[in-house]
C-alpha positions in Angstrom: -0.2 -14.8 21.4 3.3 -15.9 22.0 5.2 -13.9 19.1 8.1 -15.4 19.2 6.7 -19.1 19.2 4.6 -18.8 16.4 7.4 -17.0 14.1 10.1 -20.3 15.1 6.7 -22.0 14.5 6.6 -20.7 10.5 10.1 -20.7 10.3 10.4 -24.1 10.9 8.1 -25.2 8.7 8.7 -23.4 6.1 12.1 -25.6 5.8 14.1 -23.4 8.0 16.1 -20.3 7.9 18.2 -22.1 5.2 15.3 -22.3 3.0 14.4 -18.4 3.5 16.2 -16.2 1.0 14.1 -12.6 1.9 11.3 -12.0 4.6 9.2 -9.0 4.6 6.0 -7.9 5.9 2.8 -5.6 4.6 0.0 -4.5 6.6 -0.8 -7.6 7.2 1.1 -10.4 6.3 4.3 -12.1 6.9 6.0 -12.2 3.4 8.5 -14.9 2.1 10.8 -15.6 -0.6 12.0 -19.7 -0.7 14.5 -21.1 -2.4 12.4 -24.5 -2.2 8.7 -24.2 -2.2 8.6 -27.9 -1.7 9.9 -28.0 1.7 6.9 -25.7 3.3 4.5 -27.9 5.0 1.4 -25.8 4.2 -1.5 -27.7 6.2 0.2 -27.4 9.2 1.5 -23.6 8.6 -2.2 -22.5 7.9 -3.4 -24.3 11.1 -0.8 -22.6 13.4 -2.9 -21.1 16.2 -2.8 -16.9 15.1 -2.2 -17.4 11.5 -5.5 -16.9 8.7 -4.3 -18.2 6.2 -1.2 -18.7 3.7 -1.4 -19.0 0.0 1.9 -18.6 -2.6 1.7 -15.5 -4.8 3.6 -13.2 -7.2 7.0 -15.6 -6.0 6.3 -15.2 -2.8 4.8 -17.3 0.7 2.6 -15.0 2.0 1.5 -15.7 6.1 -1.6 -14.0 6.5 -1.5 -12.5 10.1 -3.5 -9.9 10.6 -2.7 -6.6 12.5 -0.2 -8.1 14.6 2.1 -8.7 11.9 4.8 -6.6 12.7 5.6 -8.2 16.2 5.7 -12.0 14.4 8.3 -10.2 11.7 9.8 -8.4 14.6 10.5 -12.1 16.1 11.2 -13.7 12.8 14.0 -11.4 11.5 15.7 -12.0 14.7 15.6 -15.8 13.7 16.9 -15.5 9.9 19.8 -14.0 8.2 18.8 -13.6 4.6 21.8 -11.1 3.8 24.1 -13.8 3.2 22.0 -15.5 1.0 23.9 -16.8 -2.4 21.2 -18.7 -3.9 18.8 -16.7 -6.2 14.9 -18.0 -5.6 12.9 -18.3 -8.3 10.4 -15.0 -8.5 7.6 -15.6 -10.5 6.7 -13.5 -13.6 7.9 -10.4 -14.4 4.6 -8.5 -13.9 4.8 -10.0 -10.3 8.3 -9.1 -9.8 7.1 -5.5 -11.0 3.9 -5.9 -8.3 6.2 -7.0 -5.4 8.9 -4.4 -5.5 6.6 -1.3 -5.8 5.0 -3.3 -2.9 8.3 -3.3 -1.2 9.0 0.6 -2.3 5.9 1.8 -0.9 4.7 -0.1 1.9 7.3 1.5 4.1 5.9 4.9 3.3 2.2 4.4 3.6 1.6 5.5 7.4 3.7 8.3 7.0 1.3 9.2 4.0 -2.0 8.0 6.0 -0.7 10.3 9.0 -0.3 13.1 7.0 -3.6 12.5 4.8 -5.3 12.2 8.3 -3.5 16.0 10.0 -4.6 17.0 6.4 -8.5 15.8 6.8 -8.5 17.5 10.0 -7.2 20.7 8.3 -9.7 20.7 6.2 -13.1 20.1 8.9 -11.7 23.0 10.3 -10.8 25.5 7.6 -14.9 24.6 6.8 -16.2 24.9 10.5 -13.9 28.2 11.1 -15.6 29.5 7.5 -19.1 29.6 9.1 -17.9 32.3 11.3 -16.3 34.2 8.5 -12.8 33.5 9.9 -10.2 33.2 7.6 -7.6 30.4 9.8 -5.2 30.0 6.5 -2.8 32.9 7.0 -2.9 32.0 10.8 0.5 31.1 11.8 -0.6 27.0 13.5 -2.3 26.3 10.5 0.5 27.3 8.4 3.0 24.7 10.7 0.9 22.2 10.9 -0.1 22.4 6.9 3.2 22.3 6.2 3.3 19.4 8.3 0.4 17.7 6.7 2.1 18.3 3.1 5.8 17.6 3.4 5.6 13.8 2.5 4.4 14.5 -0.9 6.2 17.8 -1.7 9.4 15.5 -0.8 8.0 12.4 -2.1 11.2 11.5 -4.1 13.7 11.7 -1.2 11.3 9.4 0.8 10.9 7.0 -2.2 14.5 6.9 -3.2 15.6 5.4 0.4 12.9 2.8 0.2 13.8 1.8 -3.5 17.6 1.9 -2.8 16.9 -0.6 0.1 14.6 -2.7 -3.0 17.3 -2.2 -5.7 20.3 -3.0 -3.1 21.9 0.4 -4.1 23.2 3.0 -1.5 20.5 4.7 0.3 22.0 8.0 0.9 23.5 8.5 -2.8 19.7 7.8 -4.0 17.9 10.5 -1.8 20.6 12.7 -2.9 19.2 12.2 -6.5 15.7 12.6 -4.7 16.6 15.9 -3.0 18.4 17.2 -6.0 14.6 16.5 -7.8 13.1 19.0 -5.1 16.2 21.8 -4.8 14.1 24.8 -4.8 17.0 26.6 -7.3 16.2 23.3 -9.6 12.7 23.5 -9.2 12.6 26.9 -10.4 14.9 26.5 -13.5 13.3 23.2 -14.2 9.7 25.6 -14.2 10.8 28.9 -16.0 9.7 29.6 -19.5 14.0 29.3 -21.0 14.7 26.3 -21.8 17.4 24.6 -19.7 20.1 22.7 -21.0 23.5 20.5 -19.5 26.5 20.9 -21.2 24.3 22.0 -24.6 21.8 18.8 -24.3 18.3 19.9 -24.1 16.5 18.7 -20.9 12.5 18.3 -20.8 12.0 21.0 -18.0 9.2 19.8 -15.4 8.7 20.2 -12.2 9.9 16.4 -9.7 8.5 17.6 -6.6 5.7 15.4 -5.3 6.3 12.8 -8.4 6.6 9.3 -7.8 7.7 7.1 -11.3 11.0 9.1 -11.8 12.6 8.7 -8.9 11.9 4.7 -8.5 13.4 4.7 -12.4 16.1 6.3 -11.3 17.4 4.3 -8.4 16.6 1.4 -10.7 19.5 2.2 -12.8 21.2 3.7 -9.9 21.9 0.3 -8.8 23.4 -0.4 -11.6 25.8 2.2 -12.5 26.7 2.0 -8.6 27.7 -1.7 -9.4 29.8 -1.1 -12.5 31.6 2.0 -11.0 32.7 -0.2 -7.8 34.1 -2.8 -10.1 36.3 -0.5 -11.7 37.5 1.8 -9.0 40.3 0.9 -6.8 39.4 -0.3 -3.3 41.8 2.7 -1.9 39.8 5.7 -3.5 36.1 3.9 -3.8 34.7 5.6 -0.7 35.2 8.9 -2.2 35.0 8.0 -5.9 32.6 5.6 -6.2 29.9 8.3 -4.9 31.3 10.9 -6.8 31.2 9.2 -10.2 27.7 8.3 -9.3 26.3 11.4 -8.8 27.6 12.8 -11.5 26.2 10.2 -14.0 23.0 9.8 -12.2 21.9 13.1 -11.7 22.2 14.4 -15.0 21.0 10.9 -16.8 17.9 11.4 -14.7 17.2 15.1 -15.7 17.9 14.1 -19.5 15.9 10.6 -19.3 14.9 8.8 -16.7 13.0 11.4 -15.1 11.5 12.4 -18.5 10.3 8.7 -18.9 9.1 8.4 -15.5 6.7 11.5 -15.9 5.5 10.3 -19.1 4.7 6.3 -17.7 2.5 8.4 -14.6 1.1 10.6 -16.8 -0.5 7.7 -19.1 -1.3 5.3 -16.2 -3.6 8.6 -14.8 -4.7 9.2 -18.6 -6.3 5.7 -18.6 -7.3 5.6 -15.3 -8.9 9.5 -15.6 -9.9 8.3 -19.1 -12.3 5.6 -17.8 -13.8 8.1 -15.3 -14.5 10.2 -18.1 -16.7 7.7 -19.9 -18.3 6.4 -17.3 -17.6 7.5 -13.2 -20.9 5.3 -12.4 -18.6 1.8 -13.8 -14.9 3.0 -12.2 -16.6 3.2 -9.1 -18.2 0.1 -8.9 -15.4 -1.7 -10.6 -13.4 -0.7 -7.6 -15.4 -0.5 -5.0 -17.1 -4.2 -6.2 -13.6 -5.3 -6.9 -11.1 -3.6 -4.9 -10.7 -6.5 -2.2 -10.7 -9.0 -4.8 -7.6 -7.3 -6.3 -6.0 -7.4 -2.5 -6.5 -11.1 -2.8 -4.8 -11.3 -5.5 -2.1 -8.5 -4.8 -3.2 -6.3 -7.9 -4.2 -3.6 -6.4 -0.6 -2.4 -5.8 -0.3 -1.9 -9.3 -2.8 1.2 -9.1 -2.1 2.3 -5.2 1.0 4.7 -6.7 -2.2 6.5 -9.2 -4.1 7.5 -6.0 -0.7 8.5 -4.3 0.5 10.3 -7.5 -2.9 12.1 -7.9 -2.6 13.7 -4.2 1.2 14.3 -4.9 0.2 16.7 -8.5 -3.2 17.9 -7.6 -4.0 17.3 -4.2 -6.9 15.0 -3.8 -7.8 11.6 -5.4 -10.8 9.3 -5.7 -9.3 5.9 -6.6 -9.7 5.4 -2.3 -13.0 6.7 -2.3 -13.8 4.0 -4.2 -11.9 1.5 -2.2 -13.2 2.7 1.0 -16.5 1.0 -0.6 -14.7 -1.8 -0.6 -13.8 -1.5 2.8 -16.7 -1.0 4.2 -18.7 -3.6 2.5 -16.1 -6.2 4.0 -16.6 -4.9 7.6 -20.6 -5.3 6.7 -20.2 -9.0 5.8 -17.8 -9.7 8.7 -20.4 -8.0 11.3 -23.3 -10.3 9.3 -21.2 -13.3 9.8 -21.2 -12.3 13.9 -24.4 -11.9 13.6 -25.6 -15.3 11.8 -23.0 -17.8 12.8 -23.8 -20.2 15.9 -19.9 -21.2 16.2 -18.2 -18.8 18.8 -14.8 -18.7 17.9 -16.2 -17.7 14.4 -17.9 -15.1 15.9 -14.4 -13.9 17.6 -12.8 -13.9 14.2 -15.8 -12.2 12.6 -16.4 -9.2 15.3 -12.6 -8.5 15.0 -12.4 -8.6 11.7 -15.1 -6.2 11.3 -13.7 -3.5 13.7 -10.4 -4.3 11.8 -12.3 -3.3 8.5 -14.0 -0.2 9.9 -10.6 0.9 10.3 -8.8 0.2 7.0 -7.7 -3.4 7.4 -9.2 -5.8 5.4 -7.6 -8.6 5.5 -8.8 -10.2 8.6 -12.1 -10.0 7.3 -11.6 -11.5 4.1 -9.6 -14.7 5.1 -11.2 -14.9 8.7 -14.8 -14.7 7.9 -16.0 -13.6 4.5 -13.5 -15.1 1.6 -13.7 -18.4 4.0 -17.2 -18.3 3.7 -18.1 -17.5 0.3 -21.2 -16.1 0.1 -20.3 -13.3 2.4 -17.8 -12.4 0.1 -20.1 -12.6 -2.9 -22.4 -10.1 -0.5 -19.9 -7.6 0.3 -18.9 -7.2 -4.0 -22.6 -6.4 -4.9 -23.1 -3.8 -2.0 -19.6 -2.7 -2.2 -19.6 -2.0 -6.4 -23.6 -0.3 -5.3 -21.9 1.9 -2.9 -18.8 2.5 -5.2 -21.5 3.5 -8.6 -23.0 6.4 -6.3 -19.8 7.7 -5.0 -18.8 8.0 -8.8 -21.9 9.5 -9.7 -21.5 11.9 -7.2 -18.2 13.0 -7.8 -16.7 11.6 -4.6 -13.0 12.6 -3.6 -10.4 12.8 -1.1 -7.8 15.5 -0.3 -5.3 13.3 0.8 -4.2 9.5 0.4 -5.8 8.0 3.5 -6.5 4.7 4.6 -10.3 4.1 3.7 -12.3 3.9 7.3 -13.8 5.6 10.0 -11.0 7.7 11.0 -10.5 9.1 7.3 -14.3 10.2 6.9 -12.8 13.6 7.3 -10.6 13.8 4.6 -13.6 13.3 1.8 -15.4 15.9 3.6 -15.6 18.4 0.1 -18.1 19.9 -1.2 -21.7 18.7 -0.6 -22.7 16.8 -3.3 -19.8 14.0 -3.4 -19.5 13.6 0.7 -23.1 13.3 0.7 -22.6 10.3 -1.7 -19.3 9.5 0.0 -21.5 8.9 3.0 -24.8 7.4 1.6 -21.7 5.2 -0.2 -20.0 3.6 3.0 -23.2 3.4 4.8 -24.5 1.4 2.0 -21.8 -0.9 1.3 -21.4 -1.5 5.4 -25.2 -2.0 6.5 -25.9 -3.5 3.3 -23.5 -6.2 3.2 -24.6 -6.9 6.6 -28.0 -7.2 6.1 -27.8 -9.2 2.7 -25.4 -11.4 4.4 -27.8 -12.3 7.5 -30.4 -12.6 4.6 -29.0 -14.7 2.5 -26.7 -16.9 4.7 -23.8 -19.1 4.3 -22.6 -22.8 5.2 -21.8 -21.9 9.2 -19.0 -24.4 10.1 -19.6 -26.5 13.5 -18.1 -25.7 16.5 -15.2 -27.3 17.5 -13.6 -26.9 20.5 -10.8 -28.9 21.0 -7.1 -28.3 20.0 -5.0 -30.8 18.8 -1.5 -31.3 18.4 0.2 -31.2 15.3 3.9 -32.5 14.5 4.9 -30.6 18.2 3.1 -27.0 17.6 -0.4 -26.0 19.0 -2.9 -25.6 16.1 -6.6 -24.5 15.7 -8.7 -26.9 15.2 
């Protein structure tokens, strides 16, 4: 795939570089704010030979790319200047404005936080193999460094959070993981967890401990942004390089300790109460909601309002099960894409299915969704029954992860506890991947006719 080609290609037709006001990417797809949604020429944009598909959402125009994402932004951004940009596009609703910036805040820090859920996983297998033997590899020096390792991105959560929300909220990045790092100062920590209460300048602060939270810190820059703003419009331009970080540290740090963090530990605390809440009546329906729904929710970009309850969950206690659920999900979509290879009689279908499955197996959905299953329907239909099935026993067996992972074959390790819910962890994916498979052989779909020809649209190479 010429890269650089096909991100002039969507450039152009979106209306041009004038018509961009922010691009971004995800996993998987190339992500764009316009000033004019009427310029984009969509037909021609979803026929471009290495894009899935596109579809507006939450504000945005989303290009849906697949794994090789990041070299078409890496070509794109090189192509648009959107710093300079004076008119403000029009961003949808405010819940999707909410959706797209913790997209924004923690899309950045998700493979640091699959990497170290992965060293974690692998921690884990060996602590249990090394148990047979009656060896006790804890106190052992390596496993110490490389726990540690495994561990850091969550006890320092806020520090990596407040870069990627100051870059959201336009706000200085180094003043906001100062406010981060002043969350996990281990003198702070410890006043903010001993039994006196603590106090600035005779106001009573709600002692708890920041390290590993998530809410506080994105509340924080938030307002950061704007205290940062008003103290630069009243300092003079001689002294605001030293003043204007002064003055904001010393507002923001204590306002944060007195109420922003306060409010942020309260809005995480109720979004796991509800969340924990519906486990509690019924783990058999949470899991089959999300593992039946989960890639429905990625469709529509909802699931990133309950990504930051799995991260928050590993942060305070150390394991989660939201992704246990989701890794149903997962799975089921790799198991329709491999039933679509398997039935369809058009080859470059088959192409796009087989890749999308192996994309799948690995934590990727997306590929298979708009490539093979969501294209086809049925398939899709398949992969939500076997995937809520899957998701239903892994509830029922008390399924959970001891890290925040990316849901496929490489992360098998990290749900590896206790044998009870990885047996059901494993009967789970195995259902929701051979399953959807099978039912989707069974029961079929519309298989579109080959066509192998390409044509040539308005000057670009499309598929046909």
């Amino acid at each position: 795939m010429d890269y650089k080609q096909l991100a002039q290609n969507i450039i152009t037709h979106v209306g041009g570089k004038e018509n961009i006001s922010e691009l971004a990417h995800c996993f998987t797809r190339l992500r764009l704010v316009l000033k004019d949604e009427s310029k984009v020429d969509h037909d021609v944009i979803n026929r471009l030979e290495g894009v899935m598909t596109v579809l507006f959402h939450g504000g945005q125009f989303q290009v849906v790319i697949g794994n090789k994402v990041d070299k078409v932004y890496a070509e794109a951004v090189q192509l648009v200047d959107t710093a300079n940009s004076s008119e403000k596009p029009a961003e949808g609703s405010l819940i999707n404005r909410i959706l797209n910036k913790f997209a924004a805040i923690f899309t950045p820090v998700i493979p640091a936080i699959a990497g170290s859920g992965m060293v974690q996983g692998i921690l884990a297998i060996t602590v249990l193999i090394a148990q047979q033997y009656s060896v006790d590899i804890k106190t052992a020096q390596t496993y110490i460094i490389l726990n540690a390792a495994s561990k850091a991105v969550f006890f320092f959560m806020p520090i990596f959070l407040a870069y990627t929300a100051a870059k959201v909220f336009k706000t200085s990045e180094f003043i906001a993981m100062i406010i981060g790092a002043t969350l996990c100062y281990p003198d702070l920590v410890s006043l903010m967890t001993s039994p006196d209460p603590v106090a600035f300048f005779g106001i009573p602060i709600t002692q708890a401990n920041y390290t590993s939270s998530v809410i506080p810190i994105i509340i924080a820059v938030w307002m950061q942004s704007y205290v940062q703003h008003f103290v630069e419009k009243i300092i003079p331009d001689v002294v605001k390089i030293i003043l204007v970080p002064t003055f904001t540290i010393l507002i923001m740090v204590p306002a944060t300790l007195i109420v922003f963090g306060p409010v942020g530990i309260y809005i995480g605390n109720a979004a796991n109460w509800a969340y924990y809440g519906l486990l509690d009546i019924s783990p058999i329906l949470l899991g089959a909601f999300i593992g039946g729904m989960w890639c429905v929710l990625v469709i529509f970009g909802a699931h990133r309002a309950i990504v930051p309850i799995g991260i928050n969950d590993v942060a305070r206690t150390g394991q989660q099960n939201l992704l246990a659920f989701a890794g149903a999900a997962n799975f089921s979509q790799a198991g329709a894409a491999l039933g679509v290879f398997l039935k369809t009689k058009n080859k470059q279908l088959k192409t796009v299915a087989a890749s999308g499955s192996i994309t799948a197996l690995f934590g990727i959905t997306e590929p298979a969704i708009y490539g093979a299953t969501l294209r086809l329907k049925k398939p899709m239909i398949c992969a939500v029954i076997c995937g809520a099935i899957a998701g239903g026993l892994m509830g029922w067996g008390g399924s959970y992860g001891t890290a925040f992972a990316n849901q496929g074959v490489l992360t098998i390790p990290v749900y590896a506890v206790g044998v009870k819910p990885f047996v059901c962890y494993l009967l789970g994916i195995a259902i929701a991947f051979f399953g959807s498979a099978i039912l989707t052989y069974i029961v079929g779909f519309d298989d579109i006719p080959e066509i192998t020809e390409k044509e040539e649209i308005r000057g670009v190479v499309v598929n046909s």
